[in-house]
C-alpha positions in Angstrom: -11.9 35.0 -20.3 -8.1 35.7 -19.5 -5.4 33.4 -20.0 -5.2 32.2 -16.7 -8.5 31.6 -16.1 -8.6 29.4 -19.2 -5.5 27.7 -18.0 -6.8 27.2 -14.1 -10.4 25.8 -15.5 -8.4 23.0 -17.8 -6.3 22.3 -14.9 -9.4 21.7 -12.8 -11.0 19.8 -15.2 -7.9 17.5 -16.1 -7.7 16.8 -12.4 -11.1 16.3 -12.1 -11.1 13.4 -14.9 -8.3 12.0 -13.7 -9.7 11.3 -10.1 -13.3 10.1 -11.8 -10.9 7.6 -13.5 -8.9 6.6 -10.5 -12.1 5.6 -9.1 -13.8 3.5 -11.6 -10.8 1.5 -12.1 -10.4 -0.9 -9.3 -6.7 -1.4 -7.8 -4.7 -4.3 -9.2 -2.8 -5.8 -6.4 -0.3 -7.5 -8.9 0.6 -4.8 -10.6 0.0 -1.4 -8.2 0.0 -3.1 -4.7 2.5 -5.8 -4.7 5.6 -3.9 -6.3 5.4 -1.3 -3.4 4.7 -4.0 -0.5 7.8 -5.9 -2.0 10.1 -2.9 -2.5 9.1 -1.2 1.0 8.2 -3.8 3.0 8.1 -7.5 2.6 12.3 -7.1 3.3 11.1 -6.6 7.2 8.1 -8.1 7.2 8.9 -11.9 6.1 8.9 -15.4 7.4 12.8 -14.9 9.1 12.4 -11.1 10.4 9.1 -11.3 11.2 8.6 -8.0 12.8 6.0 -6.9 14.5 4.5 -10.1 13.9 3.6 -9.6 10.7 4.7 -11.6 7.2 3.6 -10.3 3.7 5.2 -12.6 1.8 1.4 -14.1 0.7 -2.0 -12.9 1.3 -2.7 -16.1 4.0 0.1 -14.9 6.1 -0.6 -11.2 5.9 -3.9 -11.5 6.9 -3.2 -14.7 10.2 -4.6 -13.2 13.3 -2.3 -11.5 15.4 -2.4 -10.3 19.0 -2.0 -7.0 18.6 -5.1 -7.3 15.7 -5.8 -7.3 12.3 -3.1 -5.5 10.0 -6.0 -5.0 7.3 -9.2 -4.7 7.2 -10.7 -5.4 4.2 -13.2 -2.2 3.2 -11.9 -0.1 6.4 -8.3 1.9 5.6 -9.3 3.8 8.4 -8.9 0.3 11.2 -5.8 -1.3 9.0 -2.5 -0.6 10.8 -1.1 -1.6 7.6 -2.6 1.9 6.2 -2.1 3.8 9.2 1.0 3.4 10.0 2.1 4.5 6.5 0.3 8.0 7.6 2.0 8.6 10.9 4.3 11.3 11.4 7.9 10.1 9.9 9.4 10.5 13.8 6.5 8.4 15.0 8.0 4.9 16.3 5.1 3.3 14.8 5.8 5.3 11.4 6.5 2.9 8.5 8.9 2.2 6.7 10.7 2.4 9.6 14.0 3.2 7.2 14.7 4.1 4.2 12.6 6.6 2.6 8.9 7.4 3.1 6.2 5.8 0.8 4.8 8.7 -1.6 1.6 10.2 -0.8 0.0 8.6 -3.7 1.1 5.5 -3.4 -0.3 5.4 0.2 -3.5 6.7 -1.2 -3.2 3.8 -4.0 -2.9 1.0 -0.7 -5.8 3.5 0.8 -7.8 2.4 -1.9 -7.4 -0.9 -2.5 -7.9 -1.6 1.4 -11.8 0.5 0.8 -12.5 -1.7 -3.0 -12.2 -5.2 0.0 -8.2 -5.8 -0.6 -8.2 -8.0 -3.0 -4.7 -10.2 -3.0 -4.2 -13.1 -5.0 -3.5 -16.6 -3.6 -0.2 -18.5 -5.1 2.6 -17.2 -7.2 1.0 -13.9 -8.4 0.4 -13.0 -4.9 3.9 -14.2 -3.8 6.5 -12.0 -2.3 10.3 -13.0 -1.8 12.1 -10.6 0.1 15.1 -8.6 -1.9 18.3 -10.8 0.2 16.7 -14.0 -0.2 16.5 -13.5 -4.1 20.2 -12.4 -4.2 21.0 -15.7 -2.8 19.5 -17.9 -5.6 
């Protein structure tokens, strides 16, 4: 067996370990979920902006019923607008974030998964979000 060959097998088999233990290890809101809804979008999305009618400053308020419908779906990426508008074209008016940078492709994949596993998001402080301005102000 050449070189490469050796080199493209490990490289398959690395990635394929590493996506068998993606998937036995359930998302942890606190610490994969929360820290990219707080940096990308709890800042729009709070109790004074309140866009789109949606808050994600706590579990209760991100999942209130809305008019335009549910923004997730626990076990069903594919009906959550919070998931799909992550994966709309960046020139899309429904694409978020609407500024600022895209989210990575892996991290929408991480949200992705934790919608499919039932969204799991903890009620009180560990499930608390305080948007970046109203921290800066304490």
């Amino acid at each position: 067996m050449n070189i490469h060959r050796q080199i493209a097998l490990i490289a398959c088999l690395a990635a394929c370990t590493t996506l068998q233990a993606a998937g036995d290890t359930p998302v942890d809101f606190v610490k994969q979920i929360k820290p990219i809804l707080a940096d990308r979008c709890v800042e729009c999305h709070n109790s004074e902006t309140l866009l789109g009618e949606l808050n994600l400053q706590t579990r209760a308020l991100a999942f209130r019923k809305r008019k335009t419908g549910p923004v997730i779906v626990p076990k069903n990426a594919e009906k959550s607008m919070l998931y799909l508008v992550l994966t709309l074209p960046p020139k899309d008016v429904k694409a978020m974030p609407a500024t600022g940078h895209r989210i990575p492709k892996d991290e929408v994949n991480l949200i992705r998964q934790w919608i499919t596993e039932g969204a799991s998001w903890p009620e009180g402080k560990e499930g608390a979000m305080t948007p970046e301005h109203k921290k800066s102000k304490k």
